[in-house]
C-alpha positions in Angstrom: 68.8 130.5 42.4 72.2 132.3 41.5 73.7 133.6 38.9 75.9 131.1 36.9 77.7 132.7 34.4 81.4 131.7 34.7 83.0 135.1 33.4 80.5 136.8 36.0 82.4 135.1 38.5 86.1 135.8 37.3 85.5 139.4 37.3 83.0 139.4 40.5 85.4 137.5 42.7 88.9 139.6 42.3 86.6 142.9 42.2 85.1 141.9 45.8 88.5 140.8 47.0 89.8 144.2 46.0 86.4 145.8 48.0 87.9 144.3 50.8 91.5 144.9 50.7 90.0 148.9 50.4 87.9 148.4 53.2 90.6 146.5 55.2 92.8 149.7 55.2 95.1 149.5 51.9 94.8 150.6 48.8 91.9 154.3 49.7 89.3 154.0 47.3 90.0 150.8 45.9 87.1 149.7 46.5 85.2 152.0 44.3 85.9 149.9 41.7 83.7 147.0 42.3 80.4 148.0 41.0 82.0 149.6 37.7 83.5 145.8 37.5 80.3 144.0 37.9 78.5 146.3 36.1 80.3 145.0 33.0 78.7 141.4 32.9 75.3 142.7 34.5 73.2 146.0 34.6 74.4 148.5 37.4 71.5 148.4 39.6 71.7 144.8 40.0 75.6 144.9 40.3 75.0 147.8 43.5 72.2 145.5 44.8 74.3 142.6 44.9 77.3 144.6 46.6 75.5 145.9 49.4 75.0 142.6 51.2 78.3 141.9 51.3 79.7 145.8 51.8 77.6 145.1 54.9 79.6 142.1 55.5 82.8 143.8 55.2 81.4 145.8 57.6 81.5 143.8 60.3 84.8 142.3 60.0 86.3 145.6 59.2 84.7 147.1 62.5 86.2 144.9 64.5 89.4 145.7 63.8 89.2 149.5 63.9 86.4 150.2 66.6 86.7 152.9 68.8 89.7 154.8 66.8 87.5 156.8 64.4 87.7 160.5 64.6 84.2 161.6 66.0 84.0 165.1 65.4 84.3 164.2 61.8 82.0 161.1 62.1 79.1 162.9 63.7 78.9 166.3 61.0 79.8 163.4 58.0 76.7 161.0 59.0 74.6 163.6 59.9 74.8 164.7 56.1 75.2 161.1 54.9 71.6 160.6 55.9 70.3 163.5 54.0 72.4 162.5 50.6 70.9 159.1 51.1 67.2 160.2 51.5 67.8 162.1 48.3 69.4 159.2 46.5 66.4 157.2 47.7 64.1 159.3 45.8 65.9 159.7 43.1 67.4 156.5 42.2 65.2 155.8 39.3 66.1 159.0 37.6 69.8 159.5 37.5 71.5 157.3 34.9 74.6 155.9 36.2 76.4 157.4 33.4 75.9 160.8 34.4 76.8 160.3 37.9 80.3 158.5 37.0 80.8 160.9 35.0 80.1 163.6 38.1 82.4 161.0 40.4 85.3 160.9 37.8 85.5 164.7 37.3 85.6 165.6 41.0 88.1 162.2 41.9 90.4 163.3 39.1 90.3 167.1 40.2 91.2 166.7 43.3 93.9 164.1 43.3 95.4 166.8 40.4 94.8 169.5 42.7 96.9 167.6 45.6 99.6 167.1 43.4 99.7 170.4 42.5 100.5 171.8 45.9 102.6 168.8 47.4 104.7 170.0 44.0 104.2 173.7 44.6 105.5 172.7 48.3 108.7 171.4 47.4 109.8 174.2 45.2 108.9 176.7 47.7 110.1 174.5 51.0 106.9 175.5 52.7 104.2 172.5 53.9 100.6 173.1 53.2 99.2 173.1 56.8 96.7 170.2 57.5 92.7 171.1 56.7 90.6 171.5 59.8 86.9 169.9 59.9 84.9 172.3 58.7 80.6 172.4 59.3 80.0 173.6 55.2 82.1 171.6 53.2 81.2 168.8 55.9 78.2 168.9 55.1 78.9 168.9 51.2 81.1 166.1 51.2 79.0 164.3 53.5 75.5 164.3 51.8 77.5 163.9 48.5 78.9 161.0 49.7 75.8 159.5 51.4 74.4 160.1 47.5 76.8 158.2 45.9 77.2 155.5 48.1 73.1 154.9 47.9 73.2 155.0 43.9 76.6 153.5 43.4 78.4 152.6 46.3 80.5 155.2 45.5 81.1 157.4 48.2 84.5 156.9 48.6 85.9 160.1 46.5 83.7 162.7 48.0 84.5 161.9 51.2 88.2 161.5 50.2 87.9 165.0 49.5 86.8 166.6 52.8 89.1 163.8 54.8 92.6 163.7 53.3 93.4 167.1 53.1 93.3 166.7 56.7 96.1 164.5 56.8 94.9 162.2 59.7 97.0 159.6 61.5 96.3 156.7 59.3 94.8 154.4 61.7 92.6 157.3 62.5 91.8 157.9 58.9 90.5 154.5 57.8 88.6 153.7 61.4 86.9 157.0 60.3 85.8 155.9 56.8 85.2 152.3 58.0 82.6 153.5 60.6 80.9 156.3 58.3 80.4 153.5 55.6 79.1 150.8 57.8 76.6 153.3 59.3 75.6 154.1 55.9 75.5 150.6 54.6 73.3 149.2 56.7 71.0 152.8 56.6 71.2 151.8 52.6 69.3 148.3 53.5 65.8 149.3 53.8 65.4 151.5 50.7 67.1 149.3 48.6 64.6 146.7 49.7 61.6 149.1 49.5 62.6 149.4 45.5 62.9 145.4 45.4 66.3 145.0 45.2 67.0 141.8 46.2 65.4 139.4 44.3 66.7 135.7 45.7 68.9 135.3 42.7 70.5 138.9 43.8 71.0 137.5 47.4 72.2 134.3 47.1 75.1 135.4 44.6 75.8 138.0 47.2 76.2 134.8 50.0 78.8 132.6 47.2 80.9 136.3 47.0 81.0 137.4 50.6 84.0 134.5 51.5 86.0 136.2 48.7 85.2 139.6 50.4 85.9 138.9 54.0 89.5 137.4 52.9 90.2 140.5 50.9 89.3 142.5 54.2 91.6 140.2 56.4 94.4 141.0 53.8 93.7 144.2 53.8 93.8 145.0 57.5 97.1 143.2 57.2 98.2 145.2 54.7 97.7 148.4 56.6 99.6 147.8 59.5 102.7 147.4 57.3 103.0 150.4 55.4 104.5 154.1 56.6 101.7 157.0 57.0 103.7 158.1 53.6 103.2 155.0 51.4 99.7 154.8 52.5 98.5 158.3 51.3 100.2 157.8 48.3 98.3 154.7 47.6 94.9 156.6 48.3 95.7 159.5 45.8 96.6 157.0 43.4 94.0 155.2 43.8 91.3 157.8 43.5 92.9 159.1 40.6 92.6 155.6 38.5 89.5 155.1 39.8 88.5 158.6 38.8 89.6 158.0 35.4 87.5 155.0 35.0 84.5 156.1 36.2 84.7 159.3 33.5 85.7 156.5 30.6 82.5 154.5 31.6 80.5 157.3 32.0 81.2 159.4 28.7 81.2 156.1 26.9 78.0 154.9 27.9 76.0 158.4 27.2 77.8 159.0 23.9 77.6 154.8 22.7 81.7 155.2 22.3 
């Protein structure tokens, strides 16, 4: 059994290509995009269940490409507090709507990429650099079980965890092999509670198989991608991206709780 519905598949196949591509190393949180796509042509809990087989997929190929480069002071306090945001999502899944938390999402994406404009601008008319953030244990921990929340209800864990990384202003490389391994951890952690609240129905995982070809390619691209663009393109690209993806998540949300 798998879902047949044609237009499913138009907007299914470009929005795990783009998953990918994200995941690959181009485009930041791209890839946060996906289950707000899917969860146009079917409801978002299915659209999140049938995105975490092949996330998990991703996974794989996109480890293999940035093993061993991750930065693990960050990784360790980040999945530490991952695991706690997730337990919470677990038991809370069934309460949250998923309007309320994109609207949460798009607020704190669209803040931050505002506030990081803000002081690259204030920067330049003062000809002082804002020094780099240093890991920090509290907002580590924020970030991290935020993120480990969103990523369990939404697969969305990309902006909070935008938010403690970037404003670190890692090496690129470093960057991404650090969100690759923190999201793969918590991807595969995400398996077994989404299976405990019957989450994959066959139809669920056999439309996640016919996707994951689409998926992988986007990855390949997207690793491809990343080696040819400047440290300065590429962060541009992430604040970009979080900021359209910020807005789209606050559309969605405010216009599924007030019926816009």
């Amino acid at each position: 059994m798998i879902l047949a519905d044609p237009i499913f598949y138009a907007i299914a196949i470009p929005a795990v290509m783009l998953s990918g591509i994200s995941k690959g190393g181009f485009g930041g949180g791209l890839g946060i995009l996906t289950v707000p796509l899917l969860a146009l042509v079917v409801p978002p809990a299915q659209a999140a269940a049938i995105m975490l087989p092949i996330l998990c997929a991703i996974d794989i190929v996109s480890l293999s490409a940035y093993w061993g480069q991750g930065d693990r002071r960050n990784l360790v306090l980040l999945l530490i507090a991952a695991m706690i945001g997730i337990t919470i999502g677990a038991f809370t899944f069934r309460y949250l709507t998923a309007d309320a938390l994109r609207i949460i999402l798009g607020v704190t994406a669209i803040a931050f990429t505002l506030r990081w404009y803000w002081q690259a601008f204030a920067a330049r008319r003062s000809g002082i650099a804002v020094a780099p953030a240093q890991p920090n244990v509290a907002k580590g921990t924020f970030w991290g079980m935020l993120s480990g929340y969103t990523s369990f209800v939404a697969h969305a864990g990309g902006p909070p965890l935008s938010v403690y990384l970037l404003p670190q202003r890692l090496d690129r490389t470093v960057f991404q092999a650090t969100t690759v391994v923190f999201f793969a951890v918590v991807n595969y952690v995400k398996i077994l509670p989404y299976a405990l609240l019957d989450m994959f129905p066959a139809v669920n995982l056999t439309t996640s198989l016919a996707l994951m070809p689409a998926a992988i390619l986007g990855t390949l691209l997207g690793v491809w991608l990343h080696k040819r663009v400047n440290d300065r393109l590429f962060y541009r690209f992430c604040y970009a991206f979080v900021f359209v993806t910020g807005v789209k998540l606050l559309f969605d949300g405010v216009r599924g709780t007030f019926g816009i």
